[in-house]
C-alpha positions as CSV (number, residue, x, y, z in Angstrom):
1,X,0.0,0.0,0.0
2,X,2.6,2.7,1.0
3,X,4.5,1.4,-2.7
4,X,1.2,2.1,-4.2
5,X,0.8,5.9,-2.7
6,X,4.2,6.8,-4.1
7,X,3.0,5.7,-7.5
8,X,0.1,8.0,-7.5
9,X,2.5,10.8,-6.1
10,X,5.0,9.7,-8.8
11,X,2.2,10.0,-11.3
12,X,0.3,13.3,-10.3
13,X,4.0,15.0,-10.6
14,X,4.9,13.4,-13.9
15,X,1.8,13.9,-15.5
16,X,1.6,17.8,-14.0
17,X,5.1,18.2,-15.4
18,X,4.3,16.7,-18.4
19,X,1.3,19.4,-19.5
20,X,3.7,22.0,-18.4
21,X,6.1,21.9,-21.8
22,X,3.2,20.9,-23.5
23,X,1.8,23.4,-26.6
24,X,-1.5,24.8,-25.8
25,X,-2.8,27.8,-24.1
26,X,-5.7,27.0,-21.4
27,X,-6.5,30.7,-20.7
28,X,-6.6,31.1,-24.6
29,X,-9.1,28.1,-24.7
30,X,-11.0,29.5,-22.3
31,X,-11.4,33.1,-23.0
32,X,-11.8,32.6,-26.9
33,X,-10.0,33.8,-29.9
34,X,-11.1,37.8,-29.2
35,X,-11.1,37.9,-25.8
36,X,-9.0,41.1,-24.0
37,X,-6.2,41.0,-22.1
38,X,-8.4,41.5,-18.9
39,X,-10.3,38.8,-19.2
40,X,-7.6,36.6,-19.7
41,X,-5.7,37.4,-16.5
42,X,-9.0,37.1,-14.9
43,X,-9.0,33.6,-15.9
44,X,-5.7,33.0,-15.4
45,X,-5.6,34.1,-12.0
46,X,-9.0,31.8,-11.1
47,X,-7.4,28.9,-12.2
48,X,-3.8,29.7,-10.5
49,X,-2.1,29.8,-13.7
50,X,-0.5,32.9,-12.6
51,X,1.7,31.5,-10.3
52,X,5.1,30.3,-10.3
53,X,5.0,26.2,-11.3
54,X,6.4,25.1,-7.9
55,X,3.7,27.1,-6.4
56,X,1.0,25.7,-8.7
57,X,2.1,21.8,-8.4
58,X,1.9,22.3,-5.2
59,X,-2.1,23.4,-5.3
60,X,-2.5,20.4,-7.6
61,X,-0.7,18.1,-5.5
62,X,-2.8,19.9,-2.5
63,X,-6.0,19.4,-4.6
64,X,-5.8,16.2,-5.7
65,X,-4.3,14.4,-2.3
66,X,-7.1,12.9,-0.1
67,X,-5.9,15.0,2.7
68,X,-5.1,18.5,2.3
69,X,-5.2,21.8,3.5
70,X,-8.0,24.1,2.4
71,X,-10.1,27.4,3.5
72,X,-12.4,26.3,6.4
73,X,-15.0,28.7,4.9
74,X,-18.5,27.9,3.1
75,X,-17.0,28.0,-0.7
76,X,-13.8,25.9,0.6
77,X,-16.3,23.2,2.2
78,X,-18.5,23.0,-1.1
79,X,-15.8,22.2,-3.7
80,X,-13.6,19.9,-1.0
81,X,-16.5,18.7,1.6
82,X,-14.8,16.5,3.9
83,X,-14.0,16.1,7.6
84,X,-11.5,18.8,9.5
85,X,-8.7,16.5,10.7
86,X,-7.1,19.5,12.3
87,X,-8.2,23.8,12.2
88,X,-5.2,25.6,10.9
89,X,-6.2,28.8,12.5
90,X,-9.5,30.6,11.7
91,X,-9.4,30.4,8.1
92,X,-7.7,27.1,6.9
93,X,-7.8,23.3,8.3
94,X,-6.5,19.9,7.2
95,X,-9.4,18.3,5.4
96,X,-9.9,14.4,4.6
97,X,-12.1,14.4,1.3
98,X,-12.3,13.1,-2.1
99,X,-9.6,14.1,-4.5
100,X,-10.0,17.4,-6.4
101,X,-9.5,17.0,-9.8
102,X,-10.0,20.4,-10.9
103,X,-13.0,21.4,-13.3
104,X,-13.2,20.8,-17.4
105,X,-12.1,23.5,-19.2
106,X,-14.5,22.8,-22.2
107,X,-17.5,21.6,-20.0
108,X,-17.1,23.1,-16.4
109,X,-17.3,20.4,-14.8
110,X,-16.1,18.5,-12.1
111,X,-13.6,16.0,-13.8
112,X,-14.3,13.3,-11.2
113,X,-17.7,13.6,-12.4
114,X,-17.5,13.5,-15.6
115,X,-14.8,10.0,-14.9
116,X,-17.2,8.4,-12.9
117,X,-20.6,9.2,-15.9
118,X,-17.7,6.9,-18.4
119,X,-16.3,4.5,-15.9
120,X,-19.3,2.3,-16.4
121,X,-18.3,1.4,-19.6
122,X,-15.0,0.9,-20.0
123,X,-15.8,-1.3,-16.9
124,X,-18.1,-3.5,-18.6
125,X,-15.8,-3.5,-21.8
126,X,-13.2,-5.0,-20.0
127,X,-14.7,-7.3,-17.7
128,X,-16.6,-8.9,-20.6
129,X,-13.1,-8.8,-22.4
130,X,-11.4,-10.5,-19.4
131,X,-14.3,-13.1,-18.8
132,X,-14.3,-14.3,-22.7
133,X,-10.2,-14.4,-22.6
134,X,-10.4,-16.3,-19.4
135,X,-12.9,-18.9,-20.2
136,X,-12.0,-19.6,-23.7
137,X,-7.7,-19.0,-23.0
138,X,-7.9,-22.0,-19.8
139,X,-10.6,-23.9,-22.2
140,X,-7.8,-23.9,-24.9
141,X,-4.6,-24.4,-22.6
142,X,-6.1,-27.0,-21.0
143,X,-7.1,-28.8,-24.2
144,X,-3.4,-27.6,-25.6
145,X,-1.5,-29.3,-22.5
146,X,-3.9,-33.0,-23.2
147,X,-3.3,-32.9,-26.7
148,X,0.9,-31.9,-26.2
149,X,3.0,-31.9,-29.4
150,X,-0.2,-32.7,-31.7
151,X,-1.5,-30.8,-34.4
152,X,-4.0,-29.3,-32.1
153,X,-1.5,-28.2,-29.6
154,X,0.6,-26.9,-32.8
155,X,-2.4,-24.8,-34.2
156,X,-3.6,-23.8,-30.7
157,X,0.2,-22.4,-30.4
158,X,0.5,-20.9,-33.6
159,X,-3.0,-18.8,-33.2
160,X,-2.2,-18.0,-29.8
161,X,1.1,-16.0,-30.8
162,X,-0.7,-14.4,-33.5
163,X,-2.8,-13.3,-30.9
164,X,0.1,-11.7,-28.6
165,X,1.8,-10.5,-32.0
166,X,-1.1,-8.6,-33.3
167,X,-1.9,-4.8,-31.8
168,X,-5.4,-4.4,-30.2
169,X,-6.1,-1.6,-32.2
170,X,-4.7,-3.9,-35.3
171,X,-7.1,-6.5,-33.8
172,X,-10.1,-4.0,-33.6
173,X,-10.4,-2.7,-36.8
174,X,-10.2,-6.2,-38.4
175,X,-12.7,-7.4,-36.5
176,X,-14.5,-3.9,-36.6
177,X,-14.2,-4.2,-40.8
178,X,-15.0,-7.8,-40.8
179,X,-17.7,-9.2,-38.3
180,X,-19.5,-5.2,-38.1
181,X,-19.3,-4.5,-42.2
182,X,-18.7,-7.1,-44.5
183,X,-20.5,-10.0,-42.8
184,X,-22.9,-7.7,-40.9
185,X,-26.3,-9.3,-42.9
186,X,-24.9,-12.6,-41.1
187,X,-23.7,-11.2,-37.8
188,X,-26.5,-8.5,-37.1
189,X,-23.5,-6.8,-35.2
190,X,-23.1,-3.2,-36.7
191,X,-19.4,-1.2,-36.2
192,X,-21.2,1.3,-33.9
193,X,-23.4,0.7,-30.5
194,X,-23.9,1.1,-27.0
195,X,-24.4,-1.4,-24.0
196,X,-27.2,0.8,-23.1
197,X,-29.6,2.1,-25.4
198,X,-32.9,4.3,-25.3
199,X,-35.8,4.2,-27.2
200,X,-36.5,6.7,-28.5
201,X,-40.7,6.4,-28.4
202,X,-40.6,5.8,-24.8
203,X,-37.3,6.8,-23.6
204,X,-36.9,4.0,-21.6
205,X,-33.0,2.3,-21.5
206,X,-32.1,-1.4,-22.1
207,X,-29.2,-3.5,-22.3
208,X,-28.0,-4.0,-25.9
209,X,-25.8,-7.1,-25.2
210,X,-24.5,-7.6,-28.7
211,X,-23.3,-4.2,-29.3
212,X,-20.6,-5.7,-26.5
213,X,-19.3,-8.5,-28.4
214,X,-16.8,-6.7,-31.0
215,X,-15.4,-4.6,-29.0
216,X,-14.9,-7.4,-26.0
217,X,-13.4,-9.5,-28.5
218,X,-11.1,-7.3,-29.7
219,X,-10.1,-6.3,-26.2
220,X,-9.9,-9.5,-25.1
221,X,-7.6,-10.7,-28.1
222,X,-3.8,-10.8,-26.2
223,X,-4.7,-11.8,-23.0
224,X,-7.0,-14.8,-24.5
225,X,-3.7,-15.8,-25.9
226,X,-1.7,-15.1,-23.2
227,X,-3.7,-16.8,-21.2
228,X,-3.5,-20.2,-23.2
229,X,0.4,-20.3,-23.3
230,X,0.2,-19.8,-19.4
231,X,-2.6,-22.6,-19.0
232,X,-0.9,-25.1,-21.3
233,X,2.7,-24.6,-19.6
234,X,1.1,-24.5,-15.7
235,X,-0.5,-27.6,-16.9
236,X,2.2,-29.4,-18.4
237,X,4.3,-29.1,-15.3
238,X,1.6,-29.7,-12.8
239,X,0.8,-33.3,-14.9
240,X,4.1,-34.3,-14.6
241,X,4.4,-34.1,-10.7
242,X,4.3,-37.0,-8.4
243,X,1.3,-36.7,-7.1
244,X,-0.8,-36.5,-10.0
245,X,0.8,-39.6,-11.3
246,X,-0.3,-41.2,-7.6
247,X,-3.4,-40.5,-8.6
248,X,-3.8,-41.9,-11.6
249,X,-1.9,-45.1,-9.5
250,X,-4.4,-45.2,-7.3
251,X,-7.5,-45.5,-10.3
252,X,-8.7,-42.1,-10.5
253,X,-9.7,-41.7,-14.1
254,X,-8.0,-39.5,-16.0
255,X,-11.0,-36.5,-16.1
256,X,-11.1,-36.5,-12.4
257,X,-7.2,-36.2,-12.0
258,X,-6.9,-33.3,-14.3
259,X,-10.0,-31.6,-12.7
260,X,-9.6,-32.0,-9.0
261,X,-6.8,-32.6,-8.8
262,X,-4.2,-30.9,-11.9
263,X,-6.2,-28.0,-12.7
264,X,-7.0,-26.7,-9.2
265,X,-2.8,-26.3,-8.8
266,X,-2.3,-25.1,-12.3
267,X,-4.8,-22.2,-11.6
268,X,-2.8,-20.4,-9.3
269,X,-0.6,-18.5,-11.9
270,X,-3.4,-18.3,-14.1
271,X,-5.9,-16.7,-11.6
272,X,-2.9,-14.2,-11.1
273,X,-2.5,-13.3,-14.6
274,X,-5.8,-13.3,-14.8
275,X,-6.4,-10.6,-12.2
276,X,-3.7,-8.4,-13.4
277,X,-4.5,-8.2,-16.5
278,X,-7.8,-6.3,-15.5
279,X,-6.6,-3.2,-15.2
280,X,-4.2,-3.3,-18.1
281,X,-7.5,-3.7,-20.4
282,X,-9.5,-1.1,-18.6
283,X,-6.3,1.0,-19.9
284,X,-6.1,-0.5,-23.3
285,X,-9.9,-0.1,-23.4
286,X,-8.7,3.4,-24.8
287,X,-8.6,2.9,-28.6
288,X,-10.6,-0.1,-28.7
289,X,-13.6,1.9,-27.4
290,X,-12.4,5.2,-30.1
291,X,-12.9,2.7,-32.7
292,X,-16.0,1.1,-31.9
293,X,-17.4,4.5,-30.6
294,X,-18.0,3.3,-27.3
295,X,-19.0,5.6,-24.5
296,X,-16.2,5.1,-22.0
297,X,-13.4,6.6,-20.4
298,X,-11.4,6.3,-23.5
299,X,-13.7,8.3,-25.9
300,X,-14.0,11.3,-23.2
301,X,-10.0,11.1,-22.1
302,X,-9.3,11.3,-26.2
303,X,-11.8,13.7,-27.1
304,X,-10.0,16.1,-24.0
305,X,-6.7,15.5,-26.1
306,X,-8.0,17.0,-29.0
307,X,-9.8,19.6,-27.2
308,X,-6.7,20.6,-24.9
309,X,-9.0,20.1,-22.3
310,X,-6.0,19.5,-19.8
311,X,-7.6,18.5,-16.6
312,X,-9.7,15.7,-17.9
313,X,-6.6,13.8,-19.3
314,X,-4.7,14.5,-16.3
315,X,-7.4,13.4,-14.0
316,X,-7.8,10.3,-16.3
317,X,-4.4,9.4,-15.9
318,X,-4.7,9.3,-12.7
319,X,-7.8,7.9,-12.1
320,X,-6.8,4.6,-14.5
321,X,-3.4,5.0,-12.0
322,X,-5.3,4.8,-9.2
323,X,-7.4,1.1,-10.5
324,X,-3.7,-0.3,-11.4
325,X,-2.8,0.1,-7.5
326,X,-6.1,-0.9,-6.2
327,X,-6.1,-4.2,-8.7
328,X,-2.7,-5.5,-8.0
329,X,-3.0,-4.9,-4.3
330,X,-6.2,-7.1,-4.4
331,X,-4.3,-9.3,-6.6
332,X,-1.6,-9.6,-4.1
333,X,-4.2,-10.5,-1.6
334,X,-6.0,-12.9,-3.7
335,X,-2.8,-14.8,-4.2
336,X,-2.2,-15.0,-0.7
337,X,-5.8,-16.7,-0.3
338,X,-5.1,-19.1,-2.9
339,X,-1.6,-20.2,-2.5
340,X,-1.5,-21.1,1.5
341,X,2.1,-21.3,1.1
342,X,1.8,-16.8,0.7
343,X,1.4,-15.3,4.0
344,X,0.3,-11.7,4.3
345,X,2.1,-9.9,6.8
């Protein structure tokens, strides 16, 4: 955990340094093309951009730490909210809240809010992704390890480093072109769609499950294949211990052995890969979701690149950051519960 918090600190200063030599003028963006010197140090001096860059890093730091210190007075309690940990004096306090993560400059609003209105789907994308790599990627590794040095293990191999070789954005617009346009009067998928949908007679929503397919299965693409080569080598060395051999010694059928016995100790890397690889599609959700048009953090991060909106992309950052920390700490834990030989300390 206290590796984890100097990840995010490592982050929030390289990605505030980062925007600094960036080209782009925020104030400009803001104000407009005719807009008069006035107005532009107004806006300059609301959003601290006035101030020297140590001075301004640390108001973002300050802003986007859960604890901070901020003005004890009525405007200072509606942007943090919080609870005072400590007064500071009549006018300032240390403050427990949520992180700050400044306003949109195209939008005006709260960047957290506008994460949290796109987090739903990149979280279904990639869930969906990681479900259909890890169901068929074990199915395949297992049936990879049985068959060993046949021409099903050979194909199964050959497909499966295609798989790692190819790009996901490669991947998507093949699969995009293929399944959503050319064979589209056979798939009924279409190259466009949302997991939830409004009609527009009655305005109600519902779940469009097959608008979820393409893009899953482009997501889903490396890790499926990952995912095999890791299930067929876990499985090849687990069948060749001792005491799956004692097993079979003792008249357990062959089935049985691989799946009560084999299979339950060949899982652990797998589960672990598995788990980790969660947040590393909820990142590469990014194009895969620009492609398909799908509303998620990735359309609304790269639609603030093109915009220059500045403090949606750096919130994003952090905020996909902050689920890499969270996920491999809960990995970590997982393991532990798994593997009894793992202690947590």
């Amino acid at each position: 955990m206290l590796h984890g918090i100097l990840i995010l600190a490592g982050v929030a200063l390289t990605v505030f340094l980062l925007f600094q030599v960036l080209p782009g003028d925020p104030v400009a963006l803001l104000a407009g093309q005719r807009s008069d010197v006035a107005t532009r140090a107004a806006i300059a001096a609301d959003l601290g951009l006035d101030q020297p860059v140590p001075v301004q890093l640390a108001g973002y730091l300050n802003d986007v730490s859960p604890v901070g210190v901020h003005p004890r007075d009525s405007a200072g309690v509606a942007r943090y909210g919080g609870v005072t940990l400590l007064p500071l004096g009549d006018e300032r306090a240390v403050v427990l809240k949520k992180p700050y993560l400044r306003r949109s400059f195209q939008s005006n609003k709260d960047v957290l809010d506008i994460l949290l209105d796109h987090f739903d789907g990149t979280l279904w994308l990639a869930l969906a992704a990681m479900l259909l790599a890890a169901v068929l990627g074990i199915g395949f590794g297992i049936v990879a390890a049985l068959r060993a040095h046949t021409w099903v293990d050979r194909t199964l191999l050959t497909v499966s480093v295609l798989g790692i070789s190819v790009p996901s954005f490669v991947a998507a617009i093949l699969i995009a072109m293929t399944f959503g346009f050319y064979w589209s009067h056979w798939t009924g998928l279409s190259l466009t769609g949302q997991l939830f949908e409004t009609d527009p007679f009655t305005a109600e929503s519902h779940v469009v499950w097959r608008n979820l397919l393409l893009p899953a299965l482009a997501l889903g693409v490396r890790p499926l294949a990952v995912i095999v080569q890791l299930t067929r080598s876990s499985m090849l060395d687990v069948l060749s211990q001792d005491f799956v051999r004692t097993a079979r010694a003792k008249g357990l059928s062959k089935p049985r052995t691989v799946w009560h016995h084999a299979l339950q100790n060949a899982l652990n890397p797998v589960v672990t890969a598995v788990s980790g690889w969660l947040a590393s599609l909820m990142a590469g959700a990014f194009f895969i979701e620009y492609i398909f048009n799908w509303k998620g953090l990735g359309t609304v991060t790269l639609r603030a690149v093109e915009n220059l909106d500045f403090p949606v992309v750096m919130g994003a950052t952090l905020f996909v950051a902050f689920l890499f920390v969270v996920i491999n700490i809960a990995v970590d834990v997982l393991y532990a519960v798994l593997d009894p030989r793992v202690k947590l300390s």
